[in-house]
C-alpha positions as a Markdown table, in Angstrom:
| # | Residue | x | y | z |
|---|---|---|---|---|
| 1 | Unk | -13.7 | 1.2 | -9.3 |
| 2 | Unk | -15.6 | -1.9 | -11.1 |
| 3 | Unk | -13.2 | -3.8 | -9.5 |
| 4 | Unk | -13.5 | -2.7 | -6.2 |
| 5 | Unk | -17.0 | -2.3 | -6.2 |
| 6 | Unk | -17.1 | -6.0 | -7.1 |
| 7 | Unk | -14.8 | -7.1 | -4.1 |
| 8 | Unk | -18.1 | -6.0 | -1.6 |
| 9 | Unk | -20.1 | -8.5 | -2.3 |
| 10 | Unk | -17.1 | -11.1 | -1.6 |
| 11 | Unk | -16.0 | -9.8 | 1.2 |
| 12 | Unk | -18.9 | -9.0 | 3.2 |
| 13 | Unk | -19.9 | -12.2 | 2.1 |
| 14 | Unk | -17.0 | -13.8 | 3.4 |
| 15 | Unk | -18.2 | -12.7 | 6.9 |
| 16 | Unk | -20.8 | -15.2 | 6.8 |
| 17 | Unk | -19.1 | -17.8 | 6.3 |
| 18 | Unk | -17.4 | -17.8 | 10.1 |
| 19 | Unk | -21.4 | -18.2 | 11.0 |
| 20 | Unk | -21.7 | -22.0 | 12.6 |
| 21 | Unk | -22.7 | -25.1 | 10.4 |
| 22 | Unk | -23.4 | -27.6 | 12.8 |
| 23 | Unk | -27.1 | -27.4 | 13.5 |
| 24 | Unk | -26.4 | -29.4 | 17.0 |
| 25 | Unk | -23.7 | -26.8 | 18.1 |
| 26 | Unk | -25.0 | -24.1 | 20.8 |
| 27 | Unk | -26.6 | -21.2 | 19.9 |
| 28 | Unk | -24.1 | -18.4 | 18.5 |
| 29 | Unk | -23.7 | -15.2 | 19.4 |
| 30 | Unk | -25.0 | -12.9 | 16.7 |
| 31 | Unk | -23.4 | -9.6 | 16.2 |
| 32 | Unk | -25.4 | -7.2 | 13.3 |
| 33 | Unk | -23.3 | -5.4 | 10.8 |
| 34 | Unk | -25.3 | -2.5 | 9.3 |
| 35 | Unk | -23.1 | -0.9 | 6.3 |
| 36 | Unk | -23.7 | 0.2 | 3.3 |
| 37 | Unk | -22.9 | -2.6 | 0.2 |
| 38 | Unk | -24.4 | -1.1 | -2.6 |
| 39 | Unk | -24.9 | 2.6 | -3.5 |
| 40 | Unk | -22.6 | 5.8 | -3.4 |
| 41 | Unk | -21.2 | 4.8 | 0.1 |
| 42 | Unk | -21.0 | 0.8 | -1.1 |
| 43 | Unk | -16.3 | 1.6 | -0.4 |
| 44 | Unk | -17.5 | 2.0 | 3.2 |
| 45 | Unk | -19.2 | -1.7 | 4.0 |
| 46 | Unk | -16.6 | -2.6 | 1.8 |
| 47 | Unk | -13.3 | -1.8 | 4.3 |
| 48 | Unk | -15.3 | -1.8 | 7.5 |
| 49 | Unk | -16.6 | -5.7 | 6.3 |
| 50 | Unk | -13.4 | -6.5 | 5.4 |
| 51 | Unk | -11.5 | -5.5 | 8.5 |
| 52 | Unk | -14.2 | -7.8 | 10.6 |
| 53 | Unk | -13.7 | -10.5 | 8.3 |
| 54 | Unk | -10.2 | -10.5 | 8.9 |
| 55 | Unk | -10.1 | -9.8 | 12.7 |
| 56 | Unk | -11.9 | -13.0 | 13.1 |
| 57 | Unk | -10.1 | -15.0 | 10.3 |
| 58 | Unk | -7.1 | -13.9 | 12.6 |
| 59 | Unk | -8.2 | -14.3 | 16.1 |
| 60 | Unk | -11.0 | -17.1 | 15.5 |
| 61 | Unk | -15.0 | -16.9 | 16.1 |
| 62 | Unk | -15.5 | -18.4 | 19.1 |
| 63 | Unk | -16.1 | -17.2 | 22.6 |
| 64 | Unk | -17.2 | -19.1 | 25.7 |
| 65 | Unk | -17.6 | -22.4 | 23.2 |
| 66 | Unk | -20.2 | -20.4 | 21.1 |
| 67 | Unk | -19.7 | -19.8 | 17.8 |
| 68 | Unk | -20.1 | -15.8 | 16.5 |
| 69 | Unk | -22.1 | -14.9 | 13.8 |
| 70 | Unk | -21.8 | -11.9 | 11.8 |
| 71 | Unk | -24.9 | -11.0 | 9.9 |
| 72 | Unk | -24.6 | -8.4 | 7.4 |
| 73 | Unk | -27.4 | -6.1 | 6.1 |
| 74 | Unk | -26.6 | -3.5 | 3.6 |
| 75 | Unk | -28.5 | -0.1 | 4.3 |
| 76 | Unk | -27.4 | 1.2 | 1.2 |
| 77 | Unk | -26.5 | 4.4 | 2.8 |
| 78 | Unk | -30.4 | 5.3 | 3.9 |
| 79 | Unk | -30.9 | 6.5 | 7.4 |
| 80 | Unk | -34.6 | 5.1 | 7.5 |
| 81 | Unk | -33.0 | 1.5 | 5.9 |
| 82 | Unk | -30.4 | 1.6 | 8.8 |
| 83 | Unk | -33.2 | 2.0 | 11.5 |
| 84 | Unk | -35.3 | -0.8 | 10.0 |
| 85 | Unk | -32.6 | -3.5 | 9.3 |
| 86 | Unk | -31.4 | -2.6 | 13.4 |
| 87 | Unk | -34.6 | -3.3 | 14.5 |
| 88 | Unk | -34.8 | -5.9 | 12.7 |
| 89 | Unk | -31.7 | -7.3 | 14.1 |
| 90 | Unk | -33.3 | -7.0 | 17.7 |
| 91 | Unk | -36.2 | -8.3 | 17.2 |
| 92 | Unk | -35.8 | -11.2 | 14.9 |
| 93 | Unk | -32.7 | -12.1 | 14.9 |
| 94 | Unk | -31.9 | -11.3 | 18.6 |
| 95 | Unk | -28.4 | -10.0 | 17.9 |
| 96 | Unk | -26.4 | -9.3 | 21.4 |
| 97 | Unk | -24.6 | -6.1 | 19.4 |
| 98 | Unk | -25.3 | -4.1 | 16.8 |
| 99 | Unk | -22.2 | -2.9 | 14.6 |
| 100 | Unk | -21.0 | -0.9 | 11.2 |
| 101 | Unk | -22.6 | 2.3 | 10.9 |
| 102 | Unk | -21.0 | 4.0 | 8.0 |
| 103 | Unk | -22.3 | 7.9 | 8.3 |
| 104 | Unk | -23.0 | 10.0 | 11.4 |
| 105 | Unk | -27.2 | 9.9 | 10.1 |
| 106 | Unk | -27.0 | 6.3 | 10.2 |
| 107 | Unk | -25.8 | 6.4 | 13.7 |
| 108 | Unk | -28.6 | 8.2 | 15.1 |
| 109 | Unk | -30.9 | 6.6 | 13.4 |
| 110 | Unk | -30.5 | 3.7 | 15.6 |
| 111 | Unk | -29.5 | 4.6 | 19.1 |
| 112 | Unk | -32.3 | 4.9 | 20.2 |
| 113 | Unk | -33.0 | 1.6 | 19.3 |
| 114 | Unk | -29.7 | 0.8 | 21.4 |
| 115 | Unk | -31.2 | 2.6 | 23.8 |
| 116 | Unk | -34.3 | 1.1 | 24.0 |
| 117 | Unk | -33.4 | -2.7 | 23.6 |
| 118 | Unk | -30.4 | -2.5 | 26.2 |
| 119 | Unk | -28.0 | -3.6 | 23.0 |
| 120 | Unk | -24.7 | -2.6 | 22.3 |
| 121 | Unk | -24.0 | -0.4 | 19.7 |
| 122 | Unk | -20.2 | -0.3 | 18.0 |
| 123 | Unk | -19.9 | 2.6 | 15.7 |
| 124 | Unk | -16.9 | 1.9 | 13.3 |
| 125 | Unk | -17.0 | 5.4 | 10.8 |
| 126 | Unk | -19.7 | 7.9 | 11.8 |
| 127 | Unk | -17.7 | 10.2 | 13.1 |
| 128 | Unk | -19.9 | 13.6 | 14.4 |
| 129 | Unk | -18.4 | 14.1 | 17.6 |
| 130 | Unk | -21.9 | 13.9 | 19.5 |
| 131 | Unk | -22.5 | 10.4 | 18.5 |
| 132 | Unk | -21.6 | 8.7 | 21.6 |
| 133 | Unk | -24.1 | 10.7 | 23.5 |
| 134 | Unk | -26.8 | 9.7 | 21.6 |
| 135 | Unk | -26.5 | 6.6 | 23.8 |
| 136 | Unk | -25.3 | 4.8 | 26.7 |
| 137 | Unk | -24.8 | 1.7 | 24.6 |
| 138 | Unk | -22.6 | 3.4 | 22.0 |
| 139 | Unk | -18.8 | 2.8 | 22.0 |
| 140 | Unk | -16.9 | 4.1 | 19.2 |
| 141 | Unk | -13.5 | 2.5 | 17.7 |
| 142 | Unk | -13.0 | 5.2 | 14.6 |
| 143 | Unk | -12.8 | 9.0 | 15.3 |
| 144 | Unk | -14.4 | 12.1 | 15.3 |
| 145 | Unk | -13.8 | 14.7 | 13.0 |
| 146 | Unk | -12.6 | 17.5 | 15.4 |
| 147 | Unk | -10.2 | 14.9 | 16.7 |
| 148 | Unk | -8.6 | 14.7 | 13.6 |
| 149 | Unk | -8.8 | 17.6 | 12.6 |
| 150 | Unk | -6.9 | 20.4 | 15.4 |
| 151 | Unk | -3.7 | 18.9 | 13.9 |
| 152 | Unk | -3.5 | 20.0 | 10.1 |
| 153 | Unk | -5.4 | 23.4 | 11.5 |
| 154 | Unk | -2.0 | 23.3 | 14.2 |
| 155 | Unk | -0.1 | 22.9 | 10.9 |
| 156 | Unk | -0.9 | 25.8 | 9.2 |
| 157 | Unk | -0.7 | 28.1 | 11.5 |
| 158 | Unk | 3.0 | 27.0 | 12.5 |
| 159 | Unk | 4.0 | 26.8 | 8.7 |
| 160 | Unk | 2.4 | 30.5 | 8.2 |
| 161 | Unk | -0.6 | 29.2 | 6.1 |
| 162 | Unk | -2.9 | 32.1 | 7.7 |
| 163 | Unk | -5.6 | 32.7 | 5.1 |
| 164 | Unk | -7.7 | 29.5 | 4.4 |
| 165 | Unk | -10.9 | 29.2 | 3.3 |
| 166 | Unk | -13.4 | 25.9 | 4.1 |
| 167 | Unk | -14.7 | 23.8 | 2.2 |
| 168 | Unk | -17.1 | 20.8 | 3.5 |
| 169 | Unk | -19.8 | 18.5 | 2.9 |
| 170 | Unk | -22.7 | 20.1 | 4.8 |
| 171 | Unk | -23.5 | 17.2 | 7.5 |
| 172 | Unk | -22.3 | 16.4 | 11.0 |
| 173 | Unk | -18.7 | 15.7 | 9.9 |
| 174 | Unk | -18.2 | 18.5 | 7.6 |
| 175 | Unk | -19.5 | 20.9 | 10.3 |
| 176 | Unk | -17.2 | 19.6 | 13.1 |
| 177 | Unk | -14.3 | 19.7 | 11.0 |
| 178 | Unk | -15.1 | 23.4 | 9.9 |
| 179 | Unk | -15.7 | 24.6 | 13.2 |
| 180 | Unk | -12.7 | 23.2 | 15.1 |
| 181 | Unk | -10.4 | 23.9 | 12.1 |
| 182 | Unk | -11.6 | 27.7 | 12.2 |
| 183 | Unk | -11.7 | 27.5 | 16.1 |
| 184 | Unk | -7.2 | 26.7 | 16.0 |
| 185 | Unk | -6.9 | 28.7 | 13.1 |
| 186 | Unk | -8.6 | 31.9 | 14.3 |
| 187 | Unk | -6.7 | 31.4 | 17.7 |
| 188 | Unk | -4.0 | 31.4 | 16.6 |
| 189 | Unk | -4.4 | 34.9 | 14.6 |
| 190 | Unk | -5.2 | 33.3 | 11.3 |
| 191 | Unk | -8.3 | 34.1 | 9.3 |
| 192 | Unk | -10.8 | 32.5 | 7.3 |
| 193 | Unk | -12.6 | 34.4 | 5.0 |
| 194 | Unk | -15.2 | 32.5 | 3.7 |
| 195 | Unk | -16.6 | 28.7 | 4.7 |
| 196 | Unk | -18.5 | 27.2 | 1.7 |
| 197 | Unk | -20.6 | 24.1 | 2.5 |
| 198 | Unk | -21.7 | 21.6 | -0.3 |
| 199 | Unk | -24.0 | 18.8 | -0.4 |
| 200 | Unk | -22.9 | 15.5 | 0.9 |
| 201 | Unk | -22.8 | 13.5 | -2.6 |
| 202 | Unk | -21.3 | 16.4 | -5.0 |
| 203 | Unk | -19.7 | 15.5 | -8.1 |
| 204 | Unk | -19.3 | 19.0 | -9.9 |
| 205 | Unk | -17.2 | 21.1 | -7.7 |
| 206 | Unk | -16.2 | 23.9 | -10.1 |
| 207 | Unk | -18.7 | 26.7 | -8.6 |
| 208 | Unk | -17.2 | 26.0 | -5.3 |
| 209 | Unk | -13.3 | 25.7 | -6.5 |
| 210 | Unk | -14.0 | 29.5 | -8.1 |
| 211 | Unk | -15.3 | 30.8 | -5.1 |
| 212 | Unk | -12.5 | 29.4 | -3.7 |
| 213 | Unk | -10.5 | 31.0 | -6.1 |
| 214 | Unk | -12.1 | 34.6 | -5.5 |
| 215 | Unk | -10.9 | 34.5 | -2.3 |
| 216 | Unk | -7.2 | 33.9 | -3.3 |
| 217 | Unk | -6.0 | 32.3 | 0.0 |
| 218 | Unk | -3.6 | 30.6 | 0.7 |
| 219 | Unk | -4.9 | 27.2 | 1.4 |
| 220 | Unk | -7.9 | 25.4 | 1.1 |
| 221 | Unk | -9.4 | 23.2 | 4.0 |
| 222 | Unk | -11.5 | 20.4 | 2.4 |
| 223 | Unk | -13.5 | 17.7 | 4.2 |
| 224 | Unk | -15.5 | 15.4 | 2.0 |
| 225 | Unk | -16.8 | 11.6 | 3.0 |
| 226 | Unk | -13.9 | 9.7 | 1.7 |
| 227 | Unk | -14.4 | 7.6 | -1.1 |
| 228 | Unk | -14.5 | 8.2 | -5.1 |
| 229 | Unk | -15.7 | 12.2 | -4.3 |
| 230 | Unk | -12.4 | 12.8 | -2.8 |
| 231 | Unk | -11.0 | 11.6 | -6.4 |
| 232 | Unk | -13.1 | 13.2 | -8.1 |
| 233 | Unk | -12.5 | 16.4 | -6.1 |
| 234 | Unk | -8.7 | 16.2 | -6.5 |
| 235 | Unk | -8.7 | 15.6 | -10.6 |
| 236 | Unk | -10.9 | 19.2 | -10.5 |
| 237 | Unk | -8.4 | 20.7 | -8.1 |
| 238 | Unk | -5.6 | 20.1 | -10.0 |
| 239 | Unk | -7.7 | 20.9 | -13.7 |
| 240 | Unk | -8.5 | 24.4 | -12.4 |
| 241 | Unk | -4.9 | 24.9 | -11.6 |
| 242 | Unk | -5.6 | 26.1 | -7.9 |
| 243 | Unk | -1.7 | 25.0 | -6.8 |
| 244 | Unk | -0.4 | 27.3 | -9.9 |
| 245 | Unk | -2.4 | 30.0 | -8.4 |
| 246 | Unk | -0.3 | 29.1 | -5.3 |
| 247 | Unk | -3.5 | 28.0 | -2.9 |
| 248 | Unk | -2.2 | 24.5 | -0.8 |
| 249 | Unk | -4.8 | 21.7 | -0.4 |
| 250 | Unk | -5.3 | 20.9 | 2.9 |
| 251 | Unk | -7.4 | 19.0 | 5.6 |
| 252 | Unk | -8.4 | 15.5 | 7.5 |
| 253 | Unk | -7.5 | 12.1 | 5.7 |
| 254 | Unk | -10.5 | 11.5 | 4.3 |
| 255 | Unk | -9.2 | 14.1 | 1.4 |
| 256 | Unk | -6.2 | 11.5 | 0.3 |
| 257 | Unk | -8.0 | 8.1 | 1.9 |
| 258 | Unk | -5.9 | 5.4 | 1.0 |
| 259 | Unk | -8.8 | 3.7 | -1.0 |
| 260 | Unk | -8.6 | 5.8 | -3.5 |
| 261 | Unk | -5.2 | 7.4 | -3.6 |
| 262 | Unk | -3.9 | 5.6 | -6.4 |
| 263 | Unk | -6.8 | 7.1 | -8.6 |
| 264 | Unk | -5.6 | 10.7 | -7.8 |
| 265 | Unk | -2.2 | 10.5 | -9.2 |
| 266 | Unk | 0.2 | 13.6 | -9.3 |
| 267 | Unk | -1.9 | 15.8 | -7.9 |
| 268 | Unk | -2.2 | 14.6 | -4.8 |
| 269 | Unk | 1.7 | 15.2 | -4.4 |
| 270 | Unk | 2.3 | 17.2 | -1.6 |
| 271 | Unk | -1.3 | 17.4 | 0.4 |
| 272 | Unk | -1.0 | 17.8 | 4.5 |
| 273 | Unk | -3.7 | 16.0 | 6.3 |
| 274 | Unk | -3.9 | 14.8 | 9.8 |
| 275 | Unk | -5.5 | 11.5 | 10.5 |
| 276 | Unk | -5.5 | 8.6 | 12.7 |
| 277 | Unk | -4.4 | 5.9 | 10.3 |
| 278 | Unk | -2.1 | 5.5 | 7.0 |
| 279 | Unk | -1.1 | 2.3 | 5.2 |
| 280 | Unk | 2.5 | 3.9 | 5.4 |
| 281 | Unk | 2.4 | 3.8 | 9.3 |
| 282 | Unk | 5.6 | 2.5 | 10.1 |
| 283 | Unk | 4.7 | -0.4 | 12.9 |
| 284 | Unk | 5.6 | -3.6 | 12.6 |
| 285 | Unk | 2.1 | -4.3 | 13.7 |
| 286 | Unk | 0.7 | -2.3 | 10.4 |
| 287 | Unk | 3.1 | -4.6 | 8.4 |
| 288 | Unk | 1.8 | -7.2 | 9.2 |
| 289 | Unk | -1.8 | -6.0 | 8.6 |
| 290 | Unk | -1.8 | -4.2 | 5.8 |
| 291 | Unk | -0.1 | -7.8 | 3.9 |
| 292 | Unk | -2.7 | -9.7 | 5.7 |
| 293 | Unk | -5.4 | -7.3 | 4.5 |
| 294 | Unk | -4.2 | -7.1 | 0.5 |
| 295 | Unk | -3.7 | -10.5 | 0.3 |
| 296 | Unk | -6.9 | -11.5 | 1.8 |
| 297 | Unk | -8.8 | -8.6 | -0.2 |
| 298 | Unk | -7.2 | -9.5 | -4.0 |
| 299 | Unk | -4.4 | -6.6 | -3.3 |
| 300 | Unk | -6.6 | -3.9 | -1.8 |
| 301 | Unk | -5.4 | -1.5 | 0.3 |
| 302 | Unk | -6.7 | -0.6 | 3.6 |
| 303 | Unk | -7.9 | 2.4 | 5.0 |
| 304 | Unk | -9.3 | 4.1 | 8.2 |
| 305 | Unk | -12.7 | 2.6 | 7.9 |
| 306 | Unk | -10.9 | -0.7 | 7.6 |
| 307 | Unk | -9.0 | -0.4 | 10.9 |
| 308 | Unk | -12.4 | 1.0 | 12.6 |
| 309 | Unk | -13.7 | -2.5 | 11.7 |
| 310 | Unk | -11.0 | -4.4 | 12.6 |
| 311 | Unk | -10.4 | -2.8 | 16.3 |
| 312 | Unk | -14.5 | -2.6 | 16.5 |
| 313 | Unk | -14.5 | -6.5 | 16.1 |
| 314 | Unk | -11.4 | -6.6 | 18.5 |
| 315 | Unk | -13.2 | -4.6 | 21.3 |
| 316 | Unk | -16.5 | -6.3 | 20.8 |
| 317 | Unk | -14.7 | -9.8 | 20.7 |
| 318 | Unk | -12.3 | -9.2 | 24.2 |
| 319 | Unk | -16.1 | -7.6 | 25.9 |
| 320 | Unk | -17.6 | -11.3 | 25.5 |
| 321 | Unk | -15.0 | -12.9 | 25.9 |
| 322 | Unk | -15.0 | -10.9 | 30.0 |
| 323 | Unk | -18.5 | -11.6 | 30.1 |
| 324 | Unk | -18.5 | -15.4 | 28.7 |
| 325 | Unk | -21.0 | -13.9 | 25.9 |
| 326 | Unk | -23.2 | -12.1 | 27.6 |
| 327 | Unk | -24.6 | -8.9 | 26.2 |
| 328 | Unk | -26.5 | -5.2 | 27.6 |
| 329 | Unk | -25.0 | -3.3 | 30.1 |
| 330 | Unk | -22.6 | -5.8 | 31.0 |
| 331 | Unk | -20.7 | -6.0 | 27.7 |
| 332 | Unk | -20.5 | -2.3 | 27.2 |
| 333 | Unk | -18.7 | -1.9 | 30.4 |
| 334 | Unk | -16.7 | -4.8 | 29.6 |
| 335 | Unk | -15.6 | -2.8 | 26.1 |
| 336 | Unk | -15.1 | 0.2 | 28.5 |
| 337 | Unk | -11.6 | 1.0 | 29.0 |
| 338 | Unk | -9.6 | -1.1 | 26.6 |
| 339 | Unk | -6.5 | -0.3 | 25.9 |
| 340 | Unk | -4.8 | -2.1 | 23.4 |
| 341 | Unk | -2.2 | -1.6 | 20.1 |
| 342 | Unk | -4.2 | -0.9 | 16.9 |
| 343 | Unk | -2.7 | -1.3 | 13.3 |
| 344 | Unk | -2.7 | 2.9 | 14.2 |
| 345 | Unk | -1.1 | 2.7 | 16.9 |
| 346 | Unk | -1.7 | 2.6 | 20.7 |
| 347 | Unk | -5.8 | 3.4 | 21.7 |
| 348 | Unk | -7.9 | 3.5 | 24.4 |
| 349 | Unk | -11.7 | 3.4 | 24.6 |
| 350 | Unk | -12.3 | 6.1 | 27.8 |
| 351 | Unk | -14.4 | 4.5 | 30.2 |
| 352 | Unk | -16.5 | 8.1 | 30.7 |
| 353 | Unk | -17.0 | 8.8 | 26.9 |
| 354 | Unk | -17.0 | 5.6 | 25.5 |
| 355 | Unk | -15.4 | 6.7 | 22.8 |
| 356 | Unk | -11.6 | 6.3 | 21.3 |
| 357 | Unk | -8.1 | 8.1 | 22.2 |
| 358 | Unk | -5.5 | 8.2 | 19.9 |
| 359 | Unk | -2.7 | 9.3 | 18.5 |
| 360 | Unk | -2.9 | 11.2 | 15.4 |
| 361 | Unk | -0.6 | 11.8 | 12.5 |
| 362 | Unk | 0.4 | 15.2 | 10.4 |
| 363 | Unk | 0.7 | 13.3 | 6.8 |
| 364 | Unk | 1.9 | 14.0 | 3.4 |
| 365 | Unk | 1.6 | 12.4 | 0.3 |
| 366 | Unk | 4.4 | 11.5 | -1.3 |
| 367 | Unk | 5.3 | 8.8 | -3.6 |
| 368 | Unk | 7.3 | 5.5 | -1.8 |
| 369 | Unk | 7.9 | 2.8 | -4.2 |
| 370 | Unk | 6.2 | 3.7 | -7.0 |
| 371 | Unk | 3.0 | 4.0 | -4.9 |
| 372 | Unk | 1.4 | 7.1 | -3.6 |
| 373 | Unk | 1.1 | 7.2 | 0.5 |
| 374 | Unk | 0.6 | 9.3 | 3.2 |
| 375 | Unk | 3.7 | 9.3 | 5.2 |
| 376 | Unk | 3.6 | 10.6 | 8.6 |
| 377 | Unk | 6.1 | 13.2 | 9.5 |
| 378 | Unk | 4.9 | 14.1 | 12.7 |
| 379 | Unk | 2.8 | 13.3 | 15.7 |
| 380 | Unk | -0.1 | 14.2 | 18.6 |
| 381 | Unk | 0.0 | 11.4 | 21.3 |
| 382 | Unk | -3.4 | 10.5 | 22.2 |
| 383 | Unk | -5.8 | 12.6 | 21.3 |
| 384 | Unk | -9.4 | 12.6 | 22.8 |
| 385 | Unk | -12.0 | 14.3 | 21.2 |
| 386 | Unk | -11.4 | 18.0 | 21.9 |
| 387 | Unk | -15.4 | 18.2 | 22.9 |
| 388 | Unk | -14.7 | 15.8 | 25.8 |
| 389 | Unk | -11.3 | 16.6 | 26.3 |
| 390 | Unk | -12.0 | 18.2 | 29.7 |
């Protein structure tokens, strides 16, 4: 993790260096990326800064003959840091777009700055499925959790996985995923018994993992931000001997995130997730990115968050370019109703919702290679959030 933790600074640094040298040249268009670089979320600024940085290392930094700027500020995961450092961005720097946004708190946080200032606001992770309405100025390129989430819940009940407890980290995401997994579930005739919240930074899970236990079903749902927890999580998992007792580990990819997979080792064999994204996904397109990304990132894999900062600076890069680098209302109706193929596969932004459809993928680890990945066995074509479905 030393490693990786180390590859932040370098990376998110790296974005500033597309900023424009020439004094003489015309003023640049300055886009603010608001992510967390140090601090229990630091994985997240990590991907999401590295997917920018390599969308524009790709597709170049310049629109309407002005240069774009990325200027990074690292909220450090705080909510009240995150509404600061945005206003900041408006004020001082007079950024045309605000970007990033790692956790669903952050998000709010600042739309109503969005709001307020008329400035575009392109969430790349928080992923509460109310986020969007927060403000007319929000588009969203990553997911939401109940998106993601009706797919793995679909699973079981096809595969005759009835009994499941919950198990989630208590904030926006966690409850989403909760509700609309027990929502399919219980429709379907299946029960859950008992839905165990935790807090959002947990790193001793054992008084959950015997509740869990008492319950004796026959799977676990488990949604936890991503990122070392989730490895953490899986090593206690497998050291309580839950699969012995015959209970199956399942839920969105955040539980196997492809950051940290290769710290979970064998007992991550076998886990069903859905998600919107794997390394493994088999597109020539993915190829291509996921050697692009490793070799620009020392060898580091991406993941979701990566891709939400890669198709957020795509979006935000074809709206100027349709409005010659304008900003406001007029760029988020120009980021309104893109459709476009994603390292993920095909996606739209929905011009009503301003938020993302896309396919998502029923997953299960397995080892290709060597390697651990999720490889995608089967398929929903483009999803919208189930909350805006209608």
């Amino acid at each position: 993790m030393r490693i990786k933790q180390a590859l932040a600074t370098a990376i998110l640094s790296g974005l500033t260096a597309l900023a424009p040298l020439a004094a003489h040249a015309a003023d640049p268009i300055r886009i603010g990326l608001v992510v967390p670089v140090t601090g229990p979320f630091s994985y997240m600024g990590r991907q999401i800064g590295a997917g920018v940085n390599l969308y524009l290392a790709q597709h170049g930094n310049t629109v309407a003959g002005r240069k774009v700027e990325v200027i990074v500020k690292d909220d450090a995961g705080s909510p009240d840091t995150t509404r600061r450092l945005a206003q900041e961005l408006v004020v001082n720097d007079k950024v045309t777009a605000l970007a990033g946004f790692g956790l669903t708190p952050q998000a709010f946080a600042t739309a109503t700055i969005a709001t307020q200032s008329k400035t575009p606001m392109v969430v790349m992770n928080a992923a509460t499925s109310s986020v969007t309405e927060k403000s007319p100025f929000i588009v969203r390129t990553s997911m939401t959790l109940p998106q993601v989430t009706m797919g793995v819940a679909e699973w079981a009940y096809k595969n005759k996985v009835n009994k499941v407890v919950t198990l989630v980290s208590d904030f926006g995401p966690g409850i989403d995923a909760e509700k609309a997994f027990t929502q399919v579930l219980t429709a379907n005739g299946g029960q859950v018994p008992l839905s165990l919240r935790m807090p959002m930074v947990t790193q001793d899970f054992s008084p959950f993992l015997q509740r869990v236990m008492d319950a004796k079903p026959e799977a676990v749902f488990v949604f936890l931000p991503a990122g070392s927890q989730a490895a953490v999580f899986m090593k206690q998992f497998a050291e309580r001997g839950m699969a012995k007792a015959g209970i199956r580990l399942i839920g969105p990819g955040d539980i196997t995130d492809d950051d940290v997979l290769a710290d979970m080792g064998d007992a991550a064999l076998g886990v069903i997730t859905s998600h919107h994204y794997s390394a493994a996904h088999p597109s020539a397109m993915n190829r291509k990115f996921v050697e692009a990304f490793s070799k620009a990132n020392n060898g580091m894999r991406p993941n979701f968050m990566a891709v939400g900062g890669y198709d957020g600076m795509r979006v935000l890069m074809e709206g100027l370019k349709a409005t010659k680098g304008a900003g406001g209302e007029a760029l988020v109706n120009a980021m309104k109703g893109q459709i476009f193929e994603s390292p993920r596969g095909q996606v739209l932004i929905d011009a009503q919702t301003r938020d993302i459809v896309q396919d998502v993928y029923i997953r299960k680890v397995e080892r290709v290679g060597g390697k651990l990945y999720n490889v995608e066995f089967d398929v929903q074509k483009f999803v919208k959030d189930p909350g805006k479905a209608r």
